[in-house]
PDB file of N, CA, C and O in Angstrom, chain B, residues numbered from 101:
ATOM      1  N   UNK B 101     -52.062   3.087 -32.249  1.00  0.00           N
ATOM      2  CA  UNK B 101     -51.077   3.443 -33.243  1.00  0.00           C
ATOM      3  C   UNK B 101     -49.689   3.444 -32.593  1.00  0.00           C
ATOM      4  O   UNK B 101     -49.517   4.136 -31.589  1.00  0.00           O
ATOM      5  N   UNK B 102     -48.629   2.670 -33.132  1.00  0.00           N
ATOM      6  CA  UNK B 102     -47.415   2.670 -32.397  1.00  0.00           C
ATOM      7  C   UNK B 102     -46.724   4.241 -32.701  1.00  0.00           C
ATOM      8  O   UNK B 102     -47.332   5.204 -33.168  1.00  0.00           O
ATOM      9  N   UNK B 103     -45.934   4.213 -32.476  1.00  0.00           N
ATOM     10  CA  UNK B 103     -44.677   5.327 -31.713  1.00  0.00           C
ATOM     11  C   UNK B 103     -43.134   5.057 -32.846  1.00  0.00           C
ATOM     12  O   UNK B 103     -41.977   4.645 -32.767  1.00  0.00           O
ATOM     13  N   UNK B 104     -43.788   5.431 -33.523  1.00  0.00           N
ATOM     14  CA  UNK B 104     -42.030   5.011 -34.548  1.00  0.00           C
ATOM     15  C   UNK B 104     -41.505   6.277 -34.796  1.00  0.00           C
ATOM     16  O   UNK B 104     -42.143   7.253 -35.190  1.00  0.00           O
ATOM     17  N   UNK B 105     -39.805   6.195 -34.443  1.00  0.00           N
ATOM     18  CA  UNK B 105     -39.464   7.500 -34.353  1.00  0.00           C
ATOM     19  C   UNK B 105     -37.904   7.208 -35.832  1.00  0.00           C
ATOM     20  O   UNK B 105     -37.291   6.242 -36.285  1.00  0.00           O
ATOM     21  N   UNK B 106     -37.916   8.293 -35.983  1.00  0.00           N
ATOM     22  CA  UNK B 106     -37.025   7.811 -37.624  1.00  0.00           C
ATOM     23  C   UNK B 106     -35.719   7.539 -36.769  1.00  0.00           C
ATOM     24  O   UNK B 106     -35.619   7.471 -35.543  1.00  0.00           O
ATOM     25  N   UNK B 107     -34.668   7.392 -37.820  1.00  0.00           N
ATOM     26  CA  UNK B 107     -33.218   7.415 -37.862  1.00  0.00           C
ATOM     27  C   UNK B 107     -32.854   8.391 -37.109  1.00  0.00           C
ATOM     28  O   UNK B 107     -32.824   8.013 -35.938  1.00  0.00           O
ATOM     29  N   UNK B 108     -32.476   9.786 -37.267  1.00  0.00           N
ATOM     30  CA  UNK B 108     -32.671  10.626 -36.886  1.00  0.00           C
ATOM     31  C   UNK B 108     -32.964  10.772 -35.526  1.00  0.00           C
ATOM     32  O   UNK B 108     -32.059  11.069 -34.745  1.00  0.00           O
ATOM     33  N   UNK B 109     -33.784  10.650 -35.252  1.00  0.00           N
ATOM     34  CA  UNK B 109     -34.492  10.784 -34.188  1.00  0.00           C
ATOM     35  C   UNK B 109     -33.831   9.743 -32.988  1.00  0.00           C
ATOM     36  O   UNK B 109     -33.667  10.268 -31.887  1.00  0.00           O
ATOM     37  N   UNK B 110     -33.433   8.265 -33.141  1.00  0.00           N
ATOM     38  CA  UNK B 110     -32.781   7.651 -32.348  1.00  0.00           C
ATOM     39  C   UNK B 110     -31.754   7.804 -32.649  1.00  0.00           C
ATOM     40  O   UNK B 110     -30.978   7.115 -31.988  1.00  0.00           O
ATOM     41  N   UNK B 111     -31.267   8.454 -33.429  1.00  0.00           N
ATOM     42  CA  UNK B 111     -29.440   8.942 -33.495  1.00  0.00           C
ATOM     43  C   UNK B 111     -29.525   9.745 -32.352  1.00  0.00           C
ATOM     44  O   UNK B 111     -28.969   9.495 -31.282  1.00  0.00           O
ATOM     45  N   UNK B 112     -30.229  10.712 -32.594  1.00  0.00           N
ATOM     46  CA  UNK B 112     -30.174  11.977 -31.405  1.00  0.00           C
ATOM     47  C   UNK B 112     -30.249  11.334 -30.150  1.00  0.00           C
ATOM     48  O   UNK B 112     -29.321  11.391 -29.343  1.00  0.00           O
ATOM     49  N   UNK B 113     -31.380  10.681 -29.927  1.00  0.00           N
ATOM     50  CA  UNK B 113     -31.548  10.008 -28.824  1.00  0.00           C
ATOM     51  C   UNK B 113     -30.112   9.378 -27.709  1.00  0.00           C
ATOM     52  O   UNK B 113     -29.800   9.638 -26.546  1.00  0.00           O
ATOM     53  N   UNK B 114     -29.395   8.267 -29.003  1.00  0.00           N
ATOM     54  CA  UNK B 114     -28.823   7.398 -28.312  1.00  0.00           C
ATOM     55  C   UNK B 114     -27.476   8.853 -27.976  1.00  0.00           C
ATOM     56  O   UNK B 114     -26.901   9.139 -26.926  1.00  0.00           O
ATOM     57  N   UNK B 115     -27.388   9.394 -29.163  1.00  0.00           N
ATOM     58  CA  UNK B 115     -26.120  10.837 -28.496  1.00  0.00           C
ATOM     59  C   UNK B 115     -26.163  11.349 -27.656  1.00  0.00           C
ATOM     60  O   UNK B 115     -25.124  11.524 -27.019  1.00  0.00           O
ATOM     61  N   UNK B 116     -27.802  12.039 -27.049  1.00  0.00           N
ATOM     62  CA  UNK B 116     -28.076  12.684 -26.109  1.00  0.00           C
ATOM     63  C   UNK B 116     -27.406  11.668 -24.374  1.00  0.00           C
ATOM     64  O   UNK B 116     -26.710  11.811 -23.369  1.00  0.00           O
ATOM     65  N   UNK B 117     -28.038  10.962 -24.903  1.00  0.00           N
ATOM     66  CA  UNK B 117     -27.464   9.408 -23.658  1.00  0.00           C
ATOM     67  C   UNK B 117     -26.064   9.401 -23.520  1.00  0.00           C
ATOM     68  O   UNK B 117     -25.581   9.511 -22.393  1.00  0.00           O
ATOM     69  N   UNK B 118     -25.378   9.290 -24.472  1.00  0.00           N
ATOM     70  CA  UNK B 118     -23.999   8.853 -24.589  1.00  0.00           C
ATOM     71  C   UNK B 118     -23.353  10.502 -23.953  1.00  0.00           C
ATOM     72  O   UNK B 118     -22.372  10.405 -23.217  1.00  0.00           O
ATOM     73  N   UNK B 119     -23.861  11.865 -24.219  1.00  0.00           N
ATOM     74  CA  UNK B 119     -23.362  12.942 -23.440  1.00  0.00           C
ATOM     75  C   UNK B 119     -24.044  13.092 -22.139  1.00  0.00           C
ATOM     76  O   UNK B 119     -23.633  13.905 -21.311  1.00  0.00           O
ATOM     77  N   UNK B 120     -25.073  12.335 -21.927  1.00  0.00           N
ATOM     78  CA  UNK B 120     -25.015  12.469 -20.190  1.00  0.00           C
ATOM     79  C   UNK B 120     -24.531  11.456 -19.886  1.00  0.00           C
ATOM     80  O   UNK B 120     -23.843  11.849 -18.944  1.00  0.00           O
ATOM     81  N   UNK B 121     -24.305  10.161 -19.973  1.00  0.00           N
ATOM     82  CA  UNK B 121     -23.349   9.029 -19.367  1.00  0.00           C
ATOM     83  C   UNK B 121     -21.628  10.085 -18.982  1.00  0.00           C
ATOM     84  O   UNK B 121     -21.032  10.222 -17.915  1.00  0.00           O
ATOM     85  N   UNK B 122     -21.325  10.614 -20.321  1.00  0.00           N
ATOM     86  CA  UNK B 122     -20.082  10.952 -19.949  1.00  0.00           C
ATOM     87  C   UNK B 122     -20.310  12.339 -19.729  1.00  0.00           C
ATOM     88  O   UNK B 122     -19.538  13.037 -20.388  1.00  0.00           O
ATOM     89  N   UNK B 123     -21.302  13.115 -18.856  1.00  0.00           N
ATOM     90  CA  UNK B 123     -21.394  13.950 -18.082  1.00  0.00           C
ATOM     91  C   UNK B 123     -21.282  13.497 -16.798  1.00  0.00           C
ATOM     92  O   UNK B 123     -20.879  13.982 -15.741  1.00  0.00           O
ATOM     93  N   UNK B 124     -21.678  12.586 -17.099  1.00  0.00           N
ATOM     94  CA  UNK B 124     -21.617  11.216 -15.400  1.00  0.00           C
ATOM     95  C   UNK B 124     -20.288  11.483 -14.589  1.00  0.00           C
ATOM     96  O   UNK B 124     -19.873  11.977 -13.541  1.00  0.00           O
ATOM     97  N   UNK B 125     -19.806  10.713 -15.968  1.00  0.00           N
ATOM     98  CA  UNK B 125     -18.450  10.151 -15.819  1.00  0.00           C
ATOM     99  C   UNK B 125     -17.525  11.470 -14.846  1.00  0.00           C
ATOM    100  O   UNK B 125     -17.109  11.448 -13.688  1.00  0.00           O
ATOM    101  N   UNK B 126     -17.464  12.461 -15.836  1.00  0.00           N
ATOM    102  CA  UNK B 126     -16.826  13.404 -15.547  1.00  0.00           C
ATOM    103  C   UNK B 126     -17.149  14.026 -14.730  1.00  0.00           C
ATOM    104  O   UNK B 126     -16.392  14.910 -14.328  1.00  0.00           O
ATOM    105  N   UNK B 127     -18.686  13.780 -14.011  1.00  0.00           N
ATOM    106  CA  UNK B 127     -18.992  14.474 -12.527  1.00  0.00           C
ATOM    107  C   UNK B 127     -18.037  13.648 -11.331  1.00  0.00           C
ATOM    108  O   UNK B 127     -17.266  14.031 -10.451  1.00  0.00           O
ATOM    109  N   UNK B 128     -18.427  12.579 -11.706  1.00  0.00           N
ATOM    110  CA  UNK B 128     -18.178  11.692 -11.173  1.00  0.00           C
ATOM    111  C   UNK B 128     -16.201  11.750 -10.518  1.00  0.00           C
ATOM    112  O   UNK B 128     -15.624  11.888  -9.440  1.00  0.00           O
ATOM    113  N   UNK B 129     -15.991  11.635 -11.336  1.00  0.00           N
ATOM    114  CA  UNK B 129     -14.281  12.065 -11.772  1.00  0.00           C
ATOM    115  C   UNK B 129     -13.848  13.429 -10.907  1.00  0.00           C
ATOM    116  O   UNK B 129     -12.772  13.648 -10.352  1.00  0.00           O
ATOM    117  N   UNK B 130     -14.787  14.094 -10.960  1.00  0.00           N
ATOM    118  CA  UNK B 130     -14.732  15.452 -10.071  1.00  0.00           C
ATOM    119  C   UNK B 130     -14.876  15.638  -8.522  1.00  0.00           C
ATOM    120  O   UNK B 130     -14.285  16.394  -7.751  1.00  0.00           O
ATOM    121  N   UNK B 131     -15.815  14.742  -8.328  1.00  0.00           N
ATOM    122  CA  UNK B 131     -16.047  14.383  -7.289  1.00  0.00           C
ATOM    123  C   UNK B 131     -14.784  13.582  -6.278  1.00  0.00           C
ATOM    124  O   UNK B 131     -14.313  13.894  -5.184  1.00  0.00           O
ATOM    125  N   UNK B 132     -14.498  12.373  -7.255  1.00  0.00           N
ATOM    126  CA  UNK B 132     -13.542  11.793  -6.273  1.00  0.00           C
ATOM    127  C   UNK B 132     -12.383  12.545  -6.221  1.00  0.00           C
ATOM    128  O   UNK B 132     -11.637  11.971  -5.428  1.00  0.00           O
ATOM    129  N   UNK B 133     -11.562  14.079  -6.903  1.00  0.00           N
ATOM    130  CA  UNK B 133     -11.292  14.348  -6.858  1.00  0.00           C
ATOM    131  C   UNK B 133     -11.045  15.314  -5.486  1.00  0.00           C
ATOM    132  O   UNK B 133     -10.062  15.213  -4.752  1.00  0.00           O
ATOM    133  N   UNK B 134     -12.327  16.416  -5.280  1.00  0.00           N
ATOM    134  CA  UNK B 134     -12.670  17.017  -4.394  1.00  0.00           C
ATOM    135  C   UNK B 134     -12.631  16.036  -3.242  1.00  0.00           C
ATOM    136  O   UNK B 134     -12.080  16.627  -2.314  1.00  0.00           O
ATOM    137  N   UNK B 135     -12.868  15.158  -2.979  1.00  0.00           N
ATOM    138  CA  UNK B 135     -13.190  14.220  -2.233  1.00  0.00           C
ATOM    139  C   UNK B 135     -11.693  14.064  -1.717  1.00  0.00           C
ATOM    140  O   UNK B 135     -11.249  14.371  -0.610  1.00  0.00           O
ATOM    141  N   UNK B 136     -10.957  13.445  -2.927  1.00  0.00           N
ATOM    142  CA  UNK B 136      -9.096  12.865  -2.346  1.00  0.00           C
ATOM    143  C   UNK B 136      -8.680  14.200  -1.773  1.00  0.00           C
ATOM    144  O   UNK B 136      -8.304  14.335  -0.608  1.00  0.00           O
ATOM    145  N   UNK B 137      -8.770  15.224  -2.694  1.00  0.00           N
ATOM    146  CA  UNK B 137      -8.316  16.656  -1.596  1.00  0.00           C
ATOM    147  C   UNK B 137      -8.641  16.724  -0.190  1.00  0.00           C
ATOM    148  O   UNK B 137      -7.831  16.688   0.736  1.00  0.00           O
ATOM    149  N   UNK B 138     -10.484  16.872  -0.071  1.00  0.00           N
ATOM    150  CA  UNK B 138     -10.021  16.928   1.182  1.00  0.00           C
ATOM    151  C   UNK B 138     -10.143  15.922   2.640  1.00  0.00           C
ATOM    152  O   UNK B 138     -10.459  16.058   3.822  1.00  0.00           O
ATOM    153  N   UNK B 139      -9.579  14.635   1.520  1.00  0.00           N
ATOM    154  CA  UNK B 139      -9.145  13.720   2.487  1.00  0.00           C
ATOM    155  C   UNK B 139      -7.733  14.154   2.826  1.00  0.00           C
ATOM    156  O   UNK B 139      -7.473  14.534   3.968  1.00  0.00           O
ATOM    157  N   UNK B 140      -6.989  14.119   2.057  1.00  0.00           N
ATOM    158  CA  UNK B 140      -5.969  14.474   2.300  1.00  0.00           C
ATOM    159  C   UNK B 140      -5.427  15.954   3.305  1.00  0.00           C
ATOM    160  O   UNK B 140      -4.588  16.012   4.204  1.00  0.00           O
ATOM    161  N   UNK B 141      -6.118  16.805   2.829  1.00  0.00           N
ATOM    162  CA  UNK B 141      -5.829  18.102   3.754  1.00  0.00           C
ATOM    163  C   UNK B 141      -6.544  17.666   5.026  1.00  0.00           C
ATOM    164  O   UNK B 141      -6.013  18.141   6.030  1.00  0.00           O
ATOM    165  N   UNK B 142      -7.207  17.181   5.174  1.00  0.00           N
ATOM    166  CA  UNK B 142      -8.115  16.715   7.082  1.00  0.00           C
ATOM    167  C   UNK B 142      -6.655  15.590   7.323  1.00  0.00           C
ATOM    168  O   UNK B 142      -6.137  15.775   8.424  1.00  0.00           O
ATOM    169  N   UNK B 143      -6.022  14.593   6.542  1.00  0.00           N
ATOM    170  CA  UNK B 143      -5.169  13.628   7.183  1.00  0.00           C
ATOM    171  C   UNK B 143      -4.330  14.753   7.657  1.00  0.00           C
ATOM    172  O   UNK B 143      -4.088  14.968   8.844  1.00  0.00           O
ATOM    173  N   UNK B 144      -3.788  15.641   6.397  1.00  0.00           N
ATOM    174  CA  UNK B 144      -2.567  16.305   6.745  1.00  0.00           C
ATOM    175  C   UNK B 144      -2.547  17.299   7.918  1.00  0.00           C
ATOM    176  O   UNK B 144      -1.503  17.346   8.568  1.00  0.00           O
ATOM    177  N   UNK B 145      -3.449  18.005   8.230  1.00  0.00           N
ATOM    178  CA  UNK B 145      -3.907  19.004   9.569  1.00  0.00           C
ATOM    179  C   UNK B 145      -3.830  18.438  10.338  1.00  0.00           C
ATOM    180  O   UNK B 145      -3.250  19.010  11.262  1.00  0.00           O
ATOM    181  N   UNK B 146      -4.312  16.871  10.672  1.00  0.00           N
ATOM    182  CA  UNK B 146      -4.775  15.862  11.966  1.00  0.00           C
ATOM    183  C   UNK B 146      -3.273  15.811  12.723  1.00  0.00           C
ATOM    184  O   UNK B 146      -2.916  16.033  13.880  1.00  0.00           O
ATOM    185  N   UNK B 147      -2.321  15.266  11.054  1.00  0.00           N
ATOM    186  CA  UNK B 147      -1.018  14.923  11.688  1.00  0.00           C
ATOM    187  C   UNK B 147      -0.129  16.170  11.893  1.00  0.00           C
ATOM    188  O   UNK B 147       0.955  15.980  12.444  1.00  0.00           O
ATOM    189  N   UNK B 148      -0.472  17.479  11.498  1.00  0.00           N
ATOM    190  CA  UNK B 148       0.234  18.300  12.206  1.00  0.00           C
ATOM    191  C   UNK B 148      -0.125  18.339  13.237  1.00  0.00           C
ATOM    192  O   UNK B 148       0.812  18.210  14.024  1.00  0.00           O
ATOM    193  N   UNK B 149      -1.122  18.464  13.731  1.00  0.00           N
ATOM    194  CA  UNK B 149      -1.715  18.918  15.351  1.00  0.00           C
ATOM    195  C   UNK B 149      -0.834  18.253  16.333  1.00  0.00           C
ATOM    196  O   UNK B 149      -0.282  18.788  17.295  1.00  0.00           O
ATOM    197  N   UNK B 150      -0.751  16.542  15.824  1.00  0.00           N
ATOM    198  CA  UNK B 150      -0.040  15.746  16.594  1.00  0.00           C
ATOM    199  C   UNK B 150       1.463  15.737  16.315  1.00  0.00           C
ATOM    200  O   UNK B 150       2.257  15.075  16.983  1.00  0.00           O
ATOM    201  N   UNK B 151       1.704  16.297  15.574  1.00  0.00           N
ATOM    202  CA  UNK B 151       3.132  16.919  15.765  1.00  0.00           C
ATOM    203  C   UNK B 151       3.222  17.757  16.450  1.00  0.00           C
ATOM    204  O   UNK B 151       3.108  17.252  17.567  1.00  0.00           O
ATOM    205  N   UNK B 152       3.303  18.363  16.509  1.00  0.00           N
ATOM    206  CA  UNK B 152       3.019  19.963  17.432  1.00  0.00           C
ATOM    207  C   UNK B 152       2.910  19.503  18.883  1.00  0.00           C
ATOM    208  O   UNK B 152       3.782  19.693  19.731  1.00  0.00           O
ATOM    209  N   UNK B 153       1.194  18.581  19.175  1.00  0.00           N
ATOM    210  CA  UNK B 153       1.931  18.007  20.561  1.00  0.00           C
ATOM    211  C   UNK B 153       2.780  17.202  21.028  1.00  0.00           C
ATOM    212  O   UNK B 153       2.920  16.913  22.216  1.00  0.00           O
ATOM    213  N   UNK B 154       3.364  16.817  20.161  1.00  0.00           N
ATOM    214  CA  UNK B 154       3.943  15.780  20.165  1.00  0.00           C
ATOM    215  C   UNK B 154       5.496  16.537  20.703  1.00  0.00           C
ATOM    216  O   UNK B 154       6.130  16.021  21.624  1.00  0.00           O
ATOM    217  N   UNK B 155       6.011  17.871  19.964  1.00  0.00           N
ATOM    218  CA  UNK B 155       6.674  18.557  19.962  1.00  0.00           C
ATOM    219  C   UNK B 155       6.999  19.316  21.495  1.00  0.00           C
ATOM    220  O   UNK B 155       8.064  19.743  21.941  1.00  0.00           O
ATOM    221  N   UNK B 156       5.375  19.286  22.200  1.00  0.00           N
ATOM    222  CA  UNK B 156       5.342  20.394  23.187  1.00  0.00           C
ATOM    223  C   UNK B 156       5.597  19.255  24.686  1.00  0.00           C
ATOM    224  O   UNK B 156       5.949  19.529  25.834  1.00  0.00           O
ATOM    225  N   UNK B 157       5.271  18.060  24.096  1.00  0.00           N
ATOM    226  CA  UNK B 157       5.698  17.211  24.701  1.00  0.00           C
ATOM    227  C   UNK B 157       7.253  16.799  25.058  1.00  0.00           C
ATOM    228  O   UNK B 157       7.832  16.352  26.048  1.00  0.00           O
ATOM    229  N   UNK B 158       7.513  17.078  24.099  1.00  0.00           N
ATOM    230  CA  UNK B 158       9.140  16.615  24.159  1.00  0.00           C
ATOM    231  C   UNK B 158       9.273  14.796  23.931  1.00  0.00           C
ATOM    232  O   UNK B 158      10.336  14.204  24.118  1.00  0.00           O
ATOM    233  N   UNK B 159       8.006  14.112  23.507  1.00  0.00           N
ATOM    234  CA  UNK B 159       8.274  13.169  22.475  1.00  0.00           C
ATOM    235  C   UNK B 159       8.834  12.051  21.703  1.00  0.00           C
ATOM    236  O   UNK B 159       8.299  11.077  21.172  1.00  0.00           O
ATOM    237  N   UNK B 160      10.044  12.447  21.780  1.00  0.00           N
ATOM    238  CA  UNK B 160      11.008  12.115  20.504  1.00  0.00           C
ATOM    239  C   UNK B 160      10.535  11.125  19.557  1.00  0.00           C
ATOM    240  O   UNK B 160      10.208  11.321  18.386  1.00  0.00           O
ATOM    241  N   UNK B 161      10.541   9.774  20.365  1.00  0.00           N
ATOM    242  CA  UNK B 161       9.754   8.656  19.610  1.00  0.00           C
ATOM    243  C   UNK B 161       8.319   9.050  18.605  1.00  0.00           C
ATOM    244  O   UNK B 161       8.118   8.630  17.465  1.00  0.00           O
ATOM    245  N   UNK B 162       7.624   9.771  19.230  1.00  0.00           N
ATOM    246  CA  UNK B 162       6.166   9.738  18.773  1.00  0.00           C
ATOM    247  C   UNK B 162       6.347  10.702  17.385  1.00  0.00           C
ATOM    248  O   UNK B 162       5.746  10.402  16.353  1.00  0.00           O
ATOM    249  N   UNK B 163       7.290  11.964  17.465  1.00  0.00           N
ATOM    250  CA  UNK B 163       7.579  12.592  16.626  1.00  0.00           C
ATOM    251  C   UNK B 163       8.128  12.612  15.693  1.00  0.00           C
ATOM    252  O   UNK B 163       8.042  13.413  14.762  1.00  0.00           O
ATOM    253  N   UNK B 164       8.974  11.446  15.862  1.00  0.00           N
ATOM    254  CA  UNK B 164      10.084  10.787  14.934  1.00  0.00           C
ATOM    255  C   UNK B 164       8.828   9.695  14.189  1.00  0.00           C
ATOM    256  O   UNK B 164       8.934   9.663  12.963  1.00  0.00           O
ATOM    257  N   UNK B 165       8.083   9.127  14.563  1.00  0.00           N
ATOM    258  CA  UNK B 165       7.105   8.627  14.063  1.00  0.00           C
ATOM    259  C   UNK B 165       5.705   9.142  13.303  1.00  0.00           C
ATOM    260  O   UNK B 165       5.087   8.602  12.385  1.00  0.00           O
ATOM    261  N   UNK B 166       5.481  10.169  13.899  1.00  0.00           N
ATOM    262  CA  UNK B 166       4.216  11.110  13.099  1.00  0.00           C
ATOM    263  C   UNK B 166       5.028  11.820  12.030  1.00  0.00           C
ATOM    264  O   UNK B 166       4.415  12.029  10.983  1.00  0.00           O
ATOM    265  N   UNK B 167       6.692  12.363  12.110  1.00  0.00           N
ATOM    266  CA  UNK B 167       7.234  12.575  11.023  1.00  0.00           C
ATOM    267  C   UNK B 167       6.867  12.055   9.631  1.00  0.00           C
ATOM    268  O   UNK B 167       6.367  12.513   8.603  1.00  0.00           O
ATOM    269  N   UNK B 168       7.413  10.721  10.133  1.00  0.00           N
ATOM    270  CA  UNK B 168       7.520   9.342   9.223  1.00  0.00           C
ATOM    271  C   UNK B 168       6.131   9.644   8.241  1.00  0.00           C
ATOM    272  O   UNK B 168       6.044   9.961   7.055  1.00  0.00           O
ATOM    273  N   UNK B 169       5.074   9.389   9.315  1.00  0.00           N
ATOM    274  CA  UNK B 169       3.631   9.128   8.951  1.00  0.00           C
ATOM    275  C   UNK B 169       3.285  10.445   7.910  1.00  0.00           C
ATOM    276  O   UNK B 169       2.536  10.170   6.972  1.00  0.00           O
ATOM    277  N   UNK B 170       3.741  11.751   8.002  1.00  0.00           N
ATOM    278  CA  UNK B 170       3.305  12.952   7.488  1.00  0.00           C
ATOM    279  C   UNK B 170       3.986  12.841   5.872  1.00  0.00           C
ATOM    280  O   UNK B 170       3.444  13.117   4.801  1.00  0.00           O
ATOM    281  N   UNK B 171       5.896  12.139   6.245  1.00  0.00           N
ATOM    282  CA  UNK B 171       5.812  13.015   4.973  1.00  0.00           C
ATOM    283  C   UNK B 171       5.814  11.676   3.367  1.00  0.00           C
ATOM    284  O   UNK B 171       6.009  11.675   2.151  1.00  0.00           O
ATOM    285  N   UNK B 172       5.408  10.617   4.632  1.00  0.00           N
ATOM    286  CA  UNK B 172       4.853   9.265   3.575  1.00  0.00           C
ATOM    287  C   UNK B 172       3.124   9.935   3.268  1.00  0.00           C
ATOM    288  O   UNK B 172       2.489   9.347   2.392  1.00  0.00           O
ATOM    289  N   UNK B 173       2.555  10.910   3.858  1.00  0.00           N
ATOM    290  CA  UNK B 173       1.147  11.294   3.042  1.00  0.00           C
ATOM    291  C   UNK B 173       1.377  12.207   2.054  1.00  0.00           C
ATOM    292  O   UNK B 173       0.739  12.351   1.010  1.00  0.00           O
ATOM    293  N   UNK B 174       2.126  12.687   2.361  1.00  0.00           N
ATOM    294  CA  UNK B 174       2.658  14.096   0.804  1.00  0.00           C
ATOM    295  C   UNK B 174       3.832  13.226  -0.132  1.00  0.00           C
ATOM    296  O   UNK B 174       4.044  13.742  -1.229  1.00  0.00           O
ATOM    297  N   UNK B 175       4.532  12.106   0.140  1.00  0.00           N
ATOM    298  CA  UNK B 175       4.556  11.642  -0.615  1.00  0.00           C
ATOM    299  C   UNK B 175       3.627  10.379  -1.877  1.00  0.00           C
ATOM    300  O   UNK B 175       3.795   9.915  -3.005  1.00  0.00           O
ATOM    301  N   UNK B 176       2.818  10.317  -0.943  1.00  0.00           N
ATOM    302  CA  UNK B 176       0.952   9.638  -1.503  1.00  0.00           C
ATOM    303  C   UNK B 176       0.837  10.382  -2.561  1.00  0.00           C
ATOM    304  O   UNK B 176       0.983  10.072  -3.743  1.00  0.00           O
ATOM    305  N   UNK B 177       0.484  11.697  -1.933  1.00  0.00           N
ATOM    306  CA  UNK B 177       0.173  12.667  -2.869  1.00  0.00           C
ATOM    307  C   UNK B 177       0.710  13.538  -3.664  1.00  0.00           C
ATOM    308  O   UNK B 177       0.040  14.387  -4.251  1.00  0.00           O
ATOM    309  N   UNK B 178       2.522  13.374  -3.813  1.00  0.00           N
ATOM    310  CA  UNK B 178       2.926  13.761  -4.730  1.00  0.00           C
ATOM    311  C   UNK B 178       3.451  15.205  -4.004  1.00  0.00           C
ATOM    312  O   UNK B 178       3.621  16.042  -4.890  1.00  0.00           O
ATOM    313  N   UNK B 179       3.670  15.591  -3.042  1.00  0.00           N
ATOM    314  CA  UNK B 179       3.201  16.953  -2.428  1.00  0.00           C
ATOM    315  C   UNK B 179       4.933  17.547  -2.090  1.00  0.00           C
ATOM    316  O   UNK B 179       5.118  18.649  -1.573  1.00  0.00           O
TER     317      UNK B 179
END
């Protein structure tokens, strides 16, 4: 005996689908979010550190350059 399921029934179906696809989505979306954060906060810590030695060094060049590099990442990010 086949399996026939009404109107109804594959309405629900294909809805139920269509709210976990875009449960997906929006995990998904969340994720690369969390993700760009803390890419960004590990870049941004890395290049303070090397400022700092860079600083204790006395530098100039390298600092004048990790400058550069730091505040082109907060400008990436809007920061």
């Amino acid at each position: 005996m086949e399996n026939k399921k009404s109107y109804a029934e594959m309405s629900k179906d294909c809805t139920m689908t269509r709210n976990r696809s875009t449960d997906l989505t929006m995990m998904e979306i969340y994720v690369e979010m969390v993700l760009e954060e803390l890419l960004f906060h590990h870049q941004k810590e890395k290049l303070i550190s090397k400022i700092d030695a860079a600083l204790d060094a006395r530098d100039r060049s390298l600092f004048l350059q990790l400058s550069s590099d730091y505040k082109e990442l907060c400008n990436r990010y809007d920061m």
